[in-house]
N, C-alpha and C positions, 0 to 999 in steps of 0.2 A: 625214213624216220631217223634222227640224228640221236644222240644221246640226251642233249638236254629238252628233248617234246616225252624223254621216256619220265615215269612215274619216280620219286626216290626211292622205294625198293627196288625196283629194278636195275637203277641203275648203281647200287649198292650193290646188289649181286653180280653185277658187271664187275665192279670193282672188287668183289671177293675173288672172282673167278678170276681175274688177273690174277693175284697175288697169289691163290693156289696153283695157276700155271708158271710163276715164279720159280715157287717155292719146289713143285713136281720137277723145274730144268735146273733147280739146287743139287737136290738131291741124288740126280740122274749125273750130275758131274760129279758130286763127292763117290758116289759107286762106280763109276768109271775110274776115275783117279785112287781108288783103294783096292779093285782088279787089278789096274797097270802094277802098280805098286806089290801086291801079292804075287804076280807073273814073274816082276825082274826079282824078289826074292828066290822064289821057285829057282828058276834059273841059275842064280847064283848059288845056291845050294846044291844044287846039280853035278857046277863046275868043282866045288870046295871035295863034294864025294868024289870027283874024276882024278881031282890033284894029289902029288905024291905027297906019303904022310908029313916030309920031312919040309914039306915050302912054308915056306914064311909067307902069311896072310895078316892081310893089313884091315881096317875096318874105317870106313868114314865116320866121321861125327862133326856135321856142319862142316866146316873148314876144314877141322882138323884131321889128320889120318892118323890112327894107334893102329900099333903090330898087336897083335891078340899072340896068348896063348900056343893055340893050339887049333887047327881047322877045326875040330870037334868042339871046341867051345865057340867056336865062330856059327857052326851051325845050329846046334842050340841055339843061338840067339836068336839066329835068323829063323830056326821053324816056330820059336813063340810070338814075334813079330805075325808069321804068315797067319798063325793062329789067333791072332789079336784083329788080323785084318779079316780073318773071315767071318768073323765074328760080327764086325762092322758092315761087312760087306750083306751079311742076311739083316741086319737089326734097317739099315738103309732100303731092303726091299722091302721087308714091311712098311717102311714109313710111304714108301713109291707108292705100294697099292692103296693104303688108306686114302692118301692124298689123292688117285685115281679116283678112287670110289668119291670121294666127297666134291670132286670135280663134275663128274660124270652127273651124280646127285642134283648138284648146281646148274649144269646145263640143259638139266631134264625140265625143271623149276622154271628156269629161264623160258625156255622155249613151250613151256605151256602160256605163261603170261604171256608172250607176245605172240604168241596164238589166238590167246583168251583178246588182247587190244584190237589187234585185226580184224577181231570177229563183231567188234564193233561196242567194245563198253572198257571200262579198266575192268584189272584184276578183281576178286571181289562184289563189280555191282552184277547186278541181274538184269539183264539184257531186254 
């Protein structure tokens, strides 16, 4: 059965479900790419605790590189960042699981109607 012998609900819901599994392999990248991101702070903090008090540390910003202060104000910076990211990083698992749940929801939906077609009537009429 092809998509266009299905009913416009359904194939509406088709089209939902795509865009929920979009939107579910969005999300799934921005939470990966703000782990990676929290990791190599982590890291870098690490090294800034390892280094002696007296080295001169530099700091990116886009292009640009600034000498900072002081490693202790370097990491402050850097633990509010990690703290900004983790923040992000739980607010994006809750969006994953709702988006789950309403996927799942949607597939459940789906696969009764095209059960219900199979079975030998559309969605709705009485067999």
């Amino acid at each position: 059965m092809s998509t266009g012998q299905l009913p416009p609900e359904v194939q509406q819901k088709l089209q939902k479900g795509q865009q929920l599994q979009q939107k579910a392999e969005n999300i799934a990248n921005q939470k990966n790419q703000s782990s990676m991101r929290q990791n190599q702070l982590e890291n870098a903090i690490e090294e800034l605790k390892n280094a002696d008090e007296d080295s001169t540390v530099y700091r990116t910003y886009g292009d640009v590189i600034i000498e900072k202060e002081s490693s202790e104000k370097l990491i402050e910076e850097l633990e509010e960042e990690v703290e900004d990211l983790e923040v992000r990083v739980e607010t994006l698992e809750k969006q994953q699981e709702k988006v789950q749940e309403k996927l799942q929801e949607l597939q459940k939906e789906l696969q009764a109607e095209i059960e219900g077609m199979r079975g030998g009537g559309l969605p709705g009429e009485a067999g």
